[in-house]
C-alpha positions as CSV (number, residue, x, y, z in Angstrom):
1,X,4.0,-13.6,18.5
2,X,4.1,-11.2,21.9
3,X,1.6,-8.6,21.6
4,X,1.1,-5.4,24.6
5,X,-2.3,-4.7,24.4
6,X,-3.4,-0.9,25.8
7,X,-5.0,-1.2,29.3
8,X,-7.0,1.0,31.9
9,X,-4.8,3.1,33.9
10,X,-5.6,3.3,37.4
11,X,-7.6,0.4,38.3
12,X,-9.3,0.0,41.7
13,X,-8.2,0.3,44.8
14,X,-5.1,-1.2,46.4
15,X,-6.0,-5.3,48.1
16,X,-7.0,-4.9,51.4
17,X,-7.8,-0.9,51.6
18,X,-10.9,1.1,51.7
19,X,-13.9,0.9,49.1
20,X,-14.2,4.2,47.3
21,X,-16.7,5.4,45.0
22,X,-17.3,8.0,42.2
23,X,-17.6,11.6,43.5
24,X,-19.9,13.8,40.7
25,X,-21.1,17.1,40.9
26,X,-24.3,16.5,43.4
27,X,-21.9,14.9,45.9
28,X,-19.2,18.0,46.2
29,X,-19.8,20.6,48.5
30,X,-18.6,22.8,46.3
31,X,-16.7,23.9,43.0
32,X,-12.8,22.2,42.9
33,X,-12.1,22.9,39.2
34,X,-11.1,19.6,37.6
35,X,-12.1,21.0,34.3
36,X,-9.5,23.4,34.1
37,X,-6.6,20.6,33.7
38,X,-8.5,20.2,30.3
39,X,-7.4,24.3,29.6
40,X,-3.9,23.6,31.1
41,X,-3.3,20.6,28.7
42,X,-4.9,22.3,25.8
43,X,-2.3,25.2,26.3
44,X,0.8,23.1,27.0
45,X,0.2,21.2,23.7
46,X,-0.6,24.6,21.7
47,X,2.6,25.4,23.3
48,X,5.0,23.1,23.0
49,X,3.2,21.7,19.8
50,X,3.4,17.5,18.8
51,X,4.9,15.2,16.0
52,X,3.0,13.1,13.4
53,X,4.9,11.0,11.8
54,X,3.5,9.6,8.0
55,X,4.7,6.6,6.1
56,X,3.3,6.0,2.4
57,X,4.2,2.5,0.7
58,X,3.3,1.5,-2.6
59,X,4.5,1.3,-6.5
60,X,4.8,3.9,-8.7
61,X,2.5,5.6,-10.3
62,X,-0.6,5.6,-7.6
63,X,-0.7,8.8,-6.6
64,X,1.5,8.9,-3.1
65,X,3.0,12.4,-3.0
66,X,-0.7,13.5,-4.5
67,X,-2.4,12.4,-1.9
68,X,-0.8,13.3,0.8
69,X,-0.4,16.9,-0.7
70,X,-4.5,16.6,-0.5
71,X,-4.6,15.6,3.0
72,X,-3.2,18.1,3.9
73,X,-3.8,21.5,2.0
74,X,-0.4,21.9,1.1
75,X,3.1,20.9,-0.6
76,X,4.2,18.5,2.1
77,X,5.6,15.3,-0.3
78,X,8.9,14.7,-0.9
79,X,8.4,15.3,-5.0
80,X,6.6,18.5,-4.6
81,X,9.5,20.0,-2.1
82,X,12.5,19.1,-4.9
83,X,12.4,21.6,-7.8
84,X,14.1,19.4,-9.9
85,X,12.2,16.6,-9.1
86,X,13.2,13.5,-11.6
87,X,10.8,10.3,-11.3
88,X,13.6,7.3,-11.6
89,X,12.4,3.9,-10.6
90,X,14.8,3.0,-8.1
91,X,16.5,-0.5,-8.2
92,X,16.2,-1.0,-4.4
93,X,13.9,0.4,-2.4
94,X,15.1,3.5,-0.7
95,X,13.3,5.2,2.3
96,X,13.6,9.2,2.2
97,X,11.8,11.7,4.7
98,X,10.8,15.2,4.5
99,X,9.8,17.2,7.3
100,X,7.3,20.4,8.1
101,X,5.7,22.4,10.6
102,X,2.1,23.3,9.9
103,X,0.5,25.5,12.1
104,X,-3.5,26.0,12.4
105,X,-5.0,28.2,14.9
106,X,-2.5,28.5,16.7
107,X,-1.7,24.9,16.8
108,X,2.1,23.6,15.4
109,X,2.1,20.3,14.1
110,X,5.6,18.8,12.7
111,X,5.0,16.5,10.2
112,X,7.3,14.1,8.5
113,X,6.2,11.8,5.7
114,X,8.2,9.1,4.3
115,X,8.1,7.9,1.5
116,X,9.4,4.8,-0.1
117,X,10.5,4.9,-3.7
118,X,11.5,1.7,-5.2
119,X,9.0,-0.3,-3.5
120,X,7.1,-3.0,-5.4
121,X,8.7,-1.9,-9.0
122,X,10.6,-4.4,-9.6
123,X,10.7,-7.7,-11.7
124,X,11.6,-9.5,-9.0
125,X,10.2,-8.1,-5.7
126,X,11.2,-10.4,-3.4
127,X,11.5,-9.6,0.4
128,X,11.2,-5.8,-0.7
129,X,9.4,-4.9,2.5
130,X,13.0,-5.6,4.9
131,X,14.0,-2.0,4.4
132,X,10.2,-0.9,5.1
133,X,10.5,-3.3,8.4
134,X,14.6,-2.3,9.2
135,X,13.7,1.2,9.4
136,X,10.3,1.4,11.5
137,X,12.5,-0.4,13.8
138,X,15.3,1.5,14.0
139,X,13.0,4.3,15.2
140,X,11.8,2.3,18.3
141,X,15.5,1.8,18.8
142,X,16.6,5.2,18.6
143,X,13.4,6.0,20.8
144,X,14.5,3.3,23.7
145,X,18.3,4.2,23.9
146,X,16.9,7.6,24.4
147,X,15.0,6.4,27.3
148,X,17.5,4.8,28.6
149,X,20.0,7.2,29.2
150,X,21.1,9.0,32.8
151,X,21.2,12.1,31.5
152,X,17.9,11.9,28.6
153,X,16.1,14.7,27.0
154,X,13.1,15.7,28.4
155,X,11.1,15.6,25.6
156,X,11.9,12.7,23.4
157,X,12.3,13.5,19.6
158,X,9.4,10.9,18.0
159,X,10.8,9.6,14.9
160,X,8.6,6.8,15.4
161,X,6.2,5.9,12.5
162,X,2.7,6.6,13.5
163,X,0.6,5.3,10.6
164,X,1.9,3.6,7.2
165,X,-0.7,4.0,4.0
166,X,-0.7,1.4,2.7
167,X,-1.7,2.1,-1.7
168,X,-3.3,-1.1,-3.3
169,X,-3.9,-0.7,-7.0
170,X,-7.2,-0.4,-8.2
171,X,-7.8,-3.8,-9.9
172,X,-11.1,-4.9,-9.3
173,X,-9.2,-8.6,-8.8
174,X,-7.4,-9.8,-5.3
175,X,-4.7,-9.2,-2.8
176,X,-1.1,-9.3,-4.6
177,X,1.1,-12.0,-3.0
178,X,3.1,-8.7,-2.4
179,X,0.2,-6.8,-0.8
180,X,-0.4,-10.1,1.4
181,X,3.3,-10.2,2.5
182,X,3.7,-6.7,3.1
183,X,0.9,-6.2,5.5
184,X,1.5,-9.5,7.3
185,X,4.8,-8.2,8.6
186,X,4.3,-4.3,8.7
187,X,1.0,-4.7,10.5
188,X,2.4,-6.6,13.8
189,X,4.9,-3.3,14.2
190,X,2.7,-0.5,12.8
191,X,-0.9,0.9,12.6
192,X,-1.1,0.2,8.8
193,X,-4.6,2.0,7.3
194,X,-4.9,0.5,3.3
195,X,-6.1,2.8,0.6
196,X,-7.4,1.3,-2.8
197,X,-5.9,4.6,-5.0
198,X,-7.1,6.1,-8.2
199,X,-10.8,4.4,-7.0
200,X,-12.3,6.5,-9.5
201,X,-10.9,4.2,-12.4
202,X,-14.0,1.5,-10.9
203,X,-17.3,2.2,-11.1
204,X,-19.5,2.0,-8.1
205,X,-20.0,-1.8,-8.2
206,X,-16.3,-2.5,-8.7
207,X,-15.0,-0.9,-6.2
208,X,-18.1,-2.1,-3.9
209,X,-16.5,-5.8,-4.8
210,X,-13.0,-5.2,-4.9
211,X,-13.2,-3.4,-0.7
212,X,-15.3,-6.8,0.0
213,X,-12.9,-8.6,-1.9
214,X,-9.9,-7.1,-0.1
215,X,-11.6,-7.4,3.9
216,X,-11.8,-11.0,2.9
217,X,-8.4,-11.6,2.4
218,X,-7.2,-9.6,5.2
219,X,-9.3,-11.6,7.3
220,X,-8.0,-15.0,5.5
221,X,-4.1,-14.0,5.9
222,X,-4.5,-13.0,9.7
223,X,-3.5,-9.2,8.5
224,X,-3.9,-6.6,11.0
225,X,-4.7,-3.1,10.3
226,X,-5.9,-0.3,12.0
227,X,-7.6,0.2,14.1
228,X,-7.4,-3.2,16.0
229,X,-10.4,-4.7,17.6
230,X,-8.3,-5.3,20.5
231,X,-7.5,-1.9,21.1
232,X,-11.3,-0.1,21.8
233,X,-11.2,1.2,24.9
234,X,-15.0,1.0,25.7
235,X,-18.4,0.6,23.6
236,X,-18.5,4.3,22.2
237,X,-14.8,3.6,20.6
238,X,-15.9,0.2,19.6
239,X,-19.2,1.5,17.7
240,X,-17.0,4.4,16.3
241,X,-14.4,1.9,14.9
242,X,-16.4,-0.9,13.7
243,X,-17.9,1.7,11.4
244,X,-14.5,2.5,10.4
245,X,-13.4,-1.3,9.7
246,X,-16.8,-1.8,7.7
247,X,-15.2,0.8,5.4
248,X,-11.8,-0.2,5.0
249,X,-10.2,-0.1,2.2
250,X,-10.9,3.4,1.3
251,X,-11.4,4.0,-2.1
252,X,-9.7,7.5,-2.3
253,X,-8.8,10.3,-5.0
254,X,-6.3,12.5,-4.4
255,X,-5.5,15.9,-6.4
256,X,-4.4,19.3,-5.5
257,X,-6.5,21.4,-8.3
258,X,-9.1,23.4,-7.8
259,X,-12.7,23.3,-10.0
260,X,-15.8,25.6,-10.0
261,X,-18.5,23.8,-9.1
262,X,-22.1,25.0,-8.6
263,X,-20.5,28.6,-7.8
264,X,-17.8,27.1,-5.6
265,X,-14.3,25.8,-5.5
266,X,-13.6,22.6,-4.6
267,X,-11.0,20.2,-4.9
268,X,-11.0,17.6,-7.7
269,X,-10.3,15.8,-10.8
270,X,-11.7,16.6,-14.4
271,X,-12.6,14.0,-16.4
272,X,-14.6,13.7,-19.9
273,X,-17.5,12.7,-18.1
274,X,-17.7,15.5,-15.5
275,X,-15.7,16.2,-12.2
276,X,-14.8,14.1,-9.5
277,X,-15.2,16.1,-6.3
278,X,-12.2,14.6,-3.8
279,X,-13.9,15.7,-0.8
280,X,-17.5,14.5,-1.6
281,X,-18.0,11.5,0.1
282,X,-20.4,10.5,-2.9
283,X,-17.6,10.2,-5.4
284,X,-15.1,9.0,-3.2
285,X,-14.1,8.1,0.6
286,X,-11.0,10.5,0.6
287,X,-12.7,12.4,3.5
288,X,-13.6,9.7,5.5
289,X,-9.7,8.7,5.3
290,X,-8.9,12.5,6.3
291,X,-11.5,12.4,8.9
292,X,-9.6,9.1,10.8
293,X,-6.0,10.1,10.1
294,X,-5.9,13.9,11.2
295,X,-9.6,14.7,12.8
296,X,-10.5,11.8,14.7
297,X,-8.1,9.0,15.2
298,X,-4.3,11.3,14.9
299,X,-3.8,11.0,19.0
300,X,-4.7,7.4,18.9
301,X,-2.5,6.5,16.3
302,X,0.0,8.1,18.3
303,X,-0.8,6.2,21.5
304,X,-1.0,3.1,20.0
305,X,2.1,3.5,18.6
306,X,3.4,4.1,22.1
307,X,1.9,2.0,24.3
308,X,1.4,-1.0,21.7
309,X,3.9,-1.4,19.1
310,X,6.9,0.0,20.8
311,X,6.0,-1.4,23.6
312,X,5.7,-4.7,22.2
313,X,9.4,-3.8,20.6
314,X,10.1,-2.3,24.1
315,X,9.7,-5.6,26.2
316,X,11.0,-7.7,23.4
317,X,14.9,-6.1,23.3
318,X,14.6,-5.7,27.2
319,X,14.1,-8.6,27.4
320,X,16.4,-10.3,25.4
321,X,19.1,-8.0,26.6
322,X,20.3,-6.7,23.8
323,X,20.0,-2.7,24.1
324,X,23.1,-1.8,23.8
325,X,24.7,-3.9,21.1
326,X,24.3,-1.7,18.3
327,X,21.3,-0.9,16.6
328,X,19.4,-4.1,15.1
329,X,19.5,-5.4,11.7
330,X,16.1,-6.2,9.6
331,X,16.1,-9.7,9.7
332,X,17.3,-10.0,13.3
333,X,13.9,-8.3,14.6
334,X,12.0,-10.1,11.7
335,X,12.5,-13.3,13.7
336,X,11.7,-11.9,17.0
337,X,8.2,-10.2,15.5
């Protein structure tokens, strides 16, 4: 399938013109200020403030709307924002969004998290990722008409999905044929990061096998999740990332109770045996999950998501000239992907 791969911007100079070189400190012949942009971009986006966009995807019963409660500090899933929250197992799988502005030192971050109930619950759950698939599309389309407009916004609403968490159970066995099929499709139109959830249910050596176990069949099924090799930008990146994919799955924990522990409170889970501190990267790799999504990798996840995915998605209906004929169906864009 076509894949956009992220490239240098700039390159050299044009064929045919004059030789440059790079200009440092010791060579000027005196102060210009280049830094500064840094200051004037730092207050723009403190300013005007950015979208991350959250999708979660698994059964029932793993913990979704926990973790990413735990992620980030606060009530943020769609089951702890309804007060008369009812858990139904939905027949169909049924996306539903909820949305928040969280604000940090004086930096606003809207965040929307998706959630999709109904997923993977059923007898039968054949072909129950097409409504996961229809409607990360359907943002790249909404995205691209805007774009294409005379008279467009200038700033864009993003409704795109910037990372999908992906919840495997914690069974000590295999990929699902479910799990296989799921990521196989998602991961060619989104940065898809797999969790193994409830991890502390396996003792050390379990979930040692099982995250072997599991980069072993993504690596046998062709699936592609994030980050990419073929997105590191340069040798730093690539050391930073490889790191990353030695780890993945992470085996996380989420909770949003608070425990005394050696005269401080942290966040965990109490079991008969002691607590399970979620943060402590000796009981489980919820912070090294944290660390990628929001601390280390959020703007990355955003660009690929621009400058990979939708542009892949970008090229494709361009191409086929098909932009304005009514938004796509799911299995139209399945065969295109």
């Amino acid at each position: 399938p076509f894949q956009v791969t992220r490239a240098s911007v700039g390159g050299g100079p044009p064929p045919g013109g004059p030789q440059g070189g790079v200009l440092r400190g010791p060579d000027l012949l005196g102060y210009v200020g280049i830094e500064a942009v840094l200051d004037q971009m730092r207050r723009k986006t403190m300013k005007a403030g950015f979208e991350f966009n959250i999708m979660v995807v698994g059964q029932s019963g793993l913990g979704k709307s926990t973790l990413v409660n735990t992620l980030f500090k606060s009530k943020v899933s769609r089951k702890s924002c309804s007060p008369n929250y009812e858990e139904k197992i939905s027949k169909t799988v049924q996306l539903q969004s909820v949305s928040h502005v969280i604000e940090e030192k004086g930096v606003r971050m809207k965040l929307t998290v998706i959630d999709t109930p109904g997923f993977g619950d059923q007898i039968n759950n054949d072909r129950c990722w097409e409504p996961v698939l229809k409607h990360v599309n359907e943002q790249y389309e909404k995205y691209l008409k805007e774009e294409l407009r005379v008279n467009r916004q200038r700033k864009i609403p993003d409704t795109r999905v910037h990372c999908c968490i992906y919840f495997l159970p914690a069974s000590g066995h295999w990929l699902r044929p479910i799990d296989v099929e799921f990521m196989k499709r998602l991961g060619k139109i989104v940065s898809i990061v797999p969790v193994i959830a409830k991890a502390d249910t396996l003792t050390l050596e379990e979930r040692t096998e099982f995250k072997q176990r599991i980069r072993q069949d993504l690596v046998a099924n062709g699936i592609q999740v994030y980050p990419q090799k073929e997105n590191d930008e340069d040798a730093e990146e690539r050391l930073l990332n490889n790191t990353i994919r030695e780890s993945i799955p992470f085996a996380v924990v989420g909770t949003d109770r608070e425990h005394q522990v050696n005269g401080h409170r942290v966040l965990g889970r109490k079991t008969k045996w002691g607590i399970v501190e979620v943060e402590n990267v000796a009981h489980c790799e919820f912070a090294n999950l944290r660390d990628l999504l929001i601390r280390s990798h959020l703007e990355d996840l955003k660009q690929v998501t621009h400058d990979v995915h939708y542009e892949t998605y970008r090229v494709q209906r361009l191409t086929a000239g098909a932009v304005h004929q009514g938004g796509p169906n799911g299995s139209d864009l399945e065969s295109h992907l």
